[in-house]
C-alpha positions in Angstrom: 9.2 -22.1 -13.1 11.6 -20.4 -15.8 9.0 -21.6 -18.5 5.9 -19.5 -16.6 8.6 -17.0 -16.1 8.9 -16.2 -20.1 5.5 -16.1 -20.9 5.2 -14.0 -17.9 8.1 -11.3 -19.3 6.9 -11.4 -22.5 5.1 -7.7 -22.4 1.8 -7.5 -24.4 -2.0 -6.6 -23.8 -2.9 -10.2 -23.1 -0.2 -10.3 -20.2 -1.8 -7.5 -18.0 1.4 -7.0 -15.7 2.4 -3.8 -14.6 5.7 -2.7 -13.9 5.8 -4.0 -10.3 4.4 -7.3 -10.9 7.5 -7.6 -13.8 9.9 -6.9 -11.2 8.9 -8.9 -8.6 8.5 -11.6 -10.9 12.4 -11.2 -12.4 13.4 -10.8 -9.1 11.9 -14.3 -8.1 13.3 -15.9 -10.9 16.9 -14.9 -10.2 15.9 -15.8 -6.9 14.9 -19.5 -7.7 17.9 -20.3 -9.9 20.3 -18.6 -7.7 18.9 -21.3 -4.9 18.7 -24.5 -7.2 22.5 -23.5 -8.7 23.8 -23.1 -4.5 21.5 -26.5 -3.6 23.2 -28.8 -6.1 26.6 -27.9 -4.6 24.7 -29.7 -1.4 26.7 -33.3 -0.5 28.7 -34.6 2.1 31.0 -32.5 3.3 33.0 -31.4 6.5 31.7 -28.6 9.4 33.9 -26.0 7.7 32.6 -26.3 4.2 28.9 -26.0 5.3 29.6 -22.9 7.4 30.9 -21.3 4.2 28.0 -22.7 2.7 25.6 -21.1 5.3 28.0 -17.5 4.6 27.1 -17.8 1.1 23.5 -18.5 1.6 23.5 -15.7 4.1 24.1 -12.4 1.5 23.7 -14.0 -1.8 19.9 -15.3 -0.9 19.2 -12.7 1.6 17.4 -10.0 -0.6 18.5 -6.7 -2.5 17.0 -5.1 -5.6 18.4 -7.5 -7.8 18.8 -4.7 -10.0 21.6 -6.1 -12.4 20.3 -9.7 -13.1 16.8 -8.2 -13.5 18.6 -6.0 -15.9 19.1 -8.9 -18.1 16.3 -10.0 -18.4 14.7 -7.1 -18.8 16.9 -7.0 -22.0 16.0 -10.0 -23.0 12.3 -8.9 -22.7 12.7 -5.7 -25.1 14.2 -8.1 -28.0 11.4 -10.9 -27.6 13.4 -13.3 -25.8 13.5 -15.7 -23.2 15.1 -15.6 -19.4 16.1 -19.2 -20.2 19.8 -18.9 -21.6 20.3 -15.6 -19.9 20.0 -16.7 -16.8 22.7 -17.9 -16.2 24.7 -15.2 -16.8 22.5 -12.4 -15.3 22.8 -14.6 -11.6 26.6 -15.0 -12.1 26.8 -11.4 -12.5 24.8 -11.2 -8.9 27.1 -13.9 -7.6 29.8 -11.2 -8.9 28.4 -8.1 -6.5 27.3 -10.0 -3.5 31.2 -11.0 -3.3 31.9 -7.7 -3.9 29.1 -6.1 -1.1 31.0 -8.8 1.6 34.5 -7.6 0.5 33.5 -3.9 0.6 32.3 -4.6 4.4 35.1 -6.0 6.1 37.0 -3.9 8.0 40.3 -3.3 5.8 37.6 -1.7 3.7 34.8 0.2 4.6 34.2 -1.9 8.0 30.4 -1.7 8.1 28.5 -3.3 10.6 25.0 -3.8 8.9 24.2 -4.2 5.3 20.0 -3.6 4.3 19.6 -4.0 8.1 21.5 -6.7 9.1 24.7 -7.8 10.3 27.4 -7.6 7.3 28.2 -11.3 6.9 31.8 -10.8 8.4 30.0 -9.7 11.9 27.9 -12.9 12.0 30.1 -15.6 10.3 33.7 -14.2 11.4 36.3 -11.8 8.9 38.0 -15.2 7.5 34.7 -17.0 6.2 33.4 -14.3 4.9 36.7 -13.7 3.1 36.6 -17.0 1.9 32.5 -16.7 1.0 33.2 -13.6 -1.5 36.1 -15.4 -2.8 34.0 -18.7 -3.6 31.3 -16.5 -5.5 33.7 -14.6 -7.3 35.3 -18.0 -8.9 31.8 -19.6 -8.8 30.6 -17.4 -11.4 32.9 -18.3 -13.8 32.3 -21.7 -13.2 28.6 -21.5 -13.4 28.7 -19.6 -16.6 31.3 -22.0 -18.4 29.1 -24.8 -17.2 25.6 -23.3 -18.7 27.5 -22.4 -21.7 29.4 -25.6 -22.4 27.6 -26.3 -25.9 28.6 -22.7 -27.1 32.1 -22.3 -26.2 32.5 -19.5 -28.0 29.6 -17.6 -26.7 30.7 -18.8 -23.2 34.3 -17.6 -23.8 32.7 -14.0 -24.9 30.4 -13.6 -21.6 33.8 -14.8 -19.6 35.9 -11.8 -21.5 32.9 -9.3 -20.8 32.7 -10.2 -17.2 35.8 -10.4 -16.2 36.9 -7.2 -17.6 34.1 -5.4 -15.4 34.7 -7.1 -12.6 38.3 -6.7 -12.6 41.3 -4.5 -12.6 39.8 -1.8 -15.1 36.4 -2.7 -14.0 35.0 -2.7 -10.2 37.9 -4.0 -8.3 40.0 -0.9 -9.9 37.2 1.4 -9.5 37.0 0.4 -5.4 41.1 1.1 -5.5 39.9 4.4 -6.5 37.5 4.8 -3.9 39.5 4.1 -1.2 41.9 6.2 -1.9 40.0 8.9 -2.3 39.2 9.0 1.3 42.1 10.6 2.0 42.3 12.9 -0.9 39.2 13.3 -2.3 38.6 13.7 -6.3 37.7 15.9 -8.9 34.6 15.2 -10.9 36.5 13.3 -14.0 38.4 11.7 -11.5 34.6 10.8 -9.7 33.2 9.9 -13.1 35.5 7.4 -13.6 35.7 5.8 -10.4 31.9 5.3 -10.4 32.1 4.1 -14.2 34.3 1.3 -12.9 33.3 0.3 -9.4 29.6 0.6 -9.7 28.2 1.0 -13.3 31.1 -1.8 -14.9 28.8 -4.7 -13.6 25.3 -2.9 -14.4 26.7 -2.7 -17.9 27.9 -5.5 -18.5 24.5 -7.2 -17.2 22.8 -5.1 -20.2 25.8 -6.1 -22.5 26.5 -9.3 -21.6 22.5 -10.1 -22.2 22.3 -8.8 -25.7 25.0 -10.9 -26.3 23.6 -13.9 -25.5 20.8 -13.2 -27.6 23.3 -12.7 -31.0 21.8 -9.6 -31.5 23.6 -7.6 -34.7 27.0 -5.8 -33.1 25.6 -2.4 -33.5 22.8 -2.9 -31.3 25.0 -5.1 -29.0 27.2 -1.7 -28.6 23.9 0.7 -28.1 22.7 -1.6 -25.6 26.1 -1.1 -24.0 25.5 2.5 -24.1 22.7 2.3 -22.5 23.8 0.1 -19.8 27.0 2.2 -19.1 24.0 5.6 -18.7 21.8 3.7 -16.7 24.8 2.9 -14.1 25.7 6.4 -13.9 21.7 7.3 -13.7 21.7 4.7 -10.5 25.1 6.1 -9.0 23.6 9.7 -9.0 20.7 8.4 -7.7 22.2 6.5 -5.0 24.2 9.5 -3.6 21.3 12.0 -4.4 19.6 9.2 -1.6 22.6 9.0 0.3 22.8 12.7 0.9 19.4 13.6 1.6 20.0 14.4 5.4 23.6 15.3 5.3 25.9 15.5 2.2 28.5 12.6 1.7 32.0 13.2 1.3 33.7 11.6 -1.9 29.8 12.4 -3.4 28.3 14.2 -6.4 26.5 16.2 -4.3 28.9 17.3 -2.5 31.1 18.2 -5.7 28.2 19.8 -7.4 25.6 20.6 -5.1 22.3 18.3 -5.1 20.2 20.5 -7.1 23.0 20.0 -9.7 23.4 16.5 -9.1 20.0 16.2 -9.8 20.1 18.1 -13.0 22.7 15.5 -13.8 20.4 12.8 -13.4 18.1 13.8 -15.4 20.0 14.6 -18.0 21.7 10.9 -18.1 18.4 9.6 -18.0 17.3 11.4 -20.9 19.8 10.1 -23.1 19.5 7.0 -22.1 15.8 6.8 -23.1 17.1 8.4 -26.2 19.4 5.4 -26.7 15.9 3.0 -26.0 13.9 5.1 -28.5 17.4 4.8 -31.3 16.7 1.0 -30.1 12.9 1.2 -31.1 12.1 -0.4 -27.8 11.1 2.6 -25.5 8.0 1.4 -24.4 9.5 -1.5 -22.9 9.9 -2.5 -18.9 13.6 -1.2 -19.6 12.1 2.6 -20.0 9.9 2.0 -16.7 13.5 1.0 -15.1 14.7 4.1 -15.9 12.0 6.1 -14.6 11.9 3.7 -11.4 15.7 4.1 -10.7 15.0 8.4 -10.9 11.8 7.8 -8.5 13.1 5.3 -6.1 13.1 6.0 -2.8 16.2 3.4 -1.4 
């Protein structure tokens, strides 16, 4: 499967793939290893440990946009290489925000009943194993990527540093502290920048980063590709509330700090200089430039 997948991602006129049909595919390919990684952890074991099974299975193989692990690959794509050895590291990053969408729905947090339509994991599988099923994929995707990386300790070592800082304390988990504070006493728009910098766009760059990284590209393009990452979560944050506030303007929102037709300028300005970044790259006509414009376009 992964071996079709990279001649499939590798763009040319022979390949005749649209945009689309390059999503779908990454998307199915994250898919497939995120399945065979969860099915080898299959074996005998007690009620209790297959109902946390059956919780993990539940959010991490139910769907979503796969956006950051397609990400990856996508950068992998731009620079001629394979999905093969980033992989790994683009689903542990997945791994990473599924624990992170279970967390954010329990009720000490934002207590949300349905999640892309369905019951939040908590609501089906109880508050404790669902506790217990973000806190397994959290530590899981460390294990998976000091397992794929074994050979190259030092690479794996460098993806562990990258990841954990976005995930962490000046990453998402510090950026969600800001959020829920803010519910009581809202934010300014630094004070909004940042928290979205942390909470949502950490992990989106770090997907872009922590791909060109695996690839040992030069450290220079390794930081522009970080760039570009870090505009491209902004770009889907603005997007996300521009979405979110299409009925009725959301509180703790860029619209409602700036206004929507200003939030939209905002987008596409970040946009713009994030092609800029792609075009610095030499690599603007790749699926990473149709990203962009999909992420301004999308619809949900």
């Amino acid at each position: 499967m992964l071996k079709e997948t990279q001649q499939r991602l590798t763009l040319s006129p022979k390949t005749k793939m649209n945009f689309q049909e390059i999503l779908e595919s990454c998307q199915q390919t994250v898919q497939d290893a995120m399945g065979s990684y969860w099915a080898k952890k299959q074996g005998p074991r007690s009620e209790a440990l297959q109902q946390l099974g059956r919780s993990i299975d539940y959010s991490l193989l139910g769907g979503g946009k796969r956006f950051r692990p397609v990400l990856a690959l996508l950068v992998a794509d731009a620079f001629a290489g394979g999905p093969q050895k980033v992989l790994p590291f683009a689903t542990a990053v997945e791994m990473i925000h599924t624990y992170s969408l279970i967390h954010d729905d329990l009720p000490c947090m934002d207590n949300d009943d349905f999640r892309r339509g369905q019951p939040t994991n908590h609501k089906v599988f109880g508050e404790s194993t669902a506790l217990l099923a973000g806190d397994a994929l959290l530590t899981e995707a460390f294990f998976a990527i000091s397992e794929a990386y074994s050979r190259e300790p030092q690479l794996g070592l460098k993806l562990i540093n990258l990841l954990s800082e976005a995930a962490g304390f000046s990453g998402m988990v510090g950026g969600q502290a800001i959020d829920l504070s803010s519910k009581e006493s809202g934010l300014a728009l630094q004070e909004l920048n940042l928290m979205h910098a942390l909470k949502t766009g950490a992990l989106i760059r770090v997907a872009a980063e922590g791909a060109a990284v695996v690839l040992g590209l030069p450290t220079s393009i390794q930081e522009q590709v970080r760039s570009f990452g870090q505009k491209l979560g902004l770009a889907f944050q603005l997007k996300d509330d521009l979405l979110d506030s299409a009925e009725s303007i959301e509180k703790g929102s860029f619209p409602e700090l700036l206004g929507l037709a200003e939030t939209e300028s905002y987008l596409n300005e970040v946009t713009a200089e994030a092609q800029t970044i792609l075009k610095e790259l030499s690599i603007e006509s790749s699926a990473l430039a149709q990203l962009l414009q999909m992420n301004s376009t999308r619809s949900h």
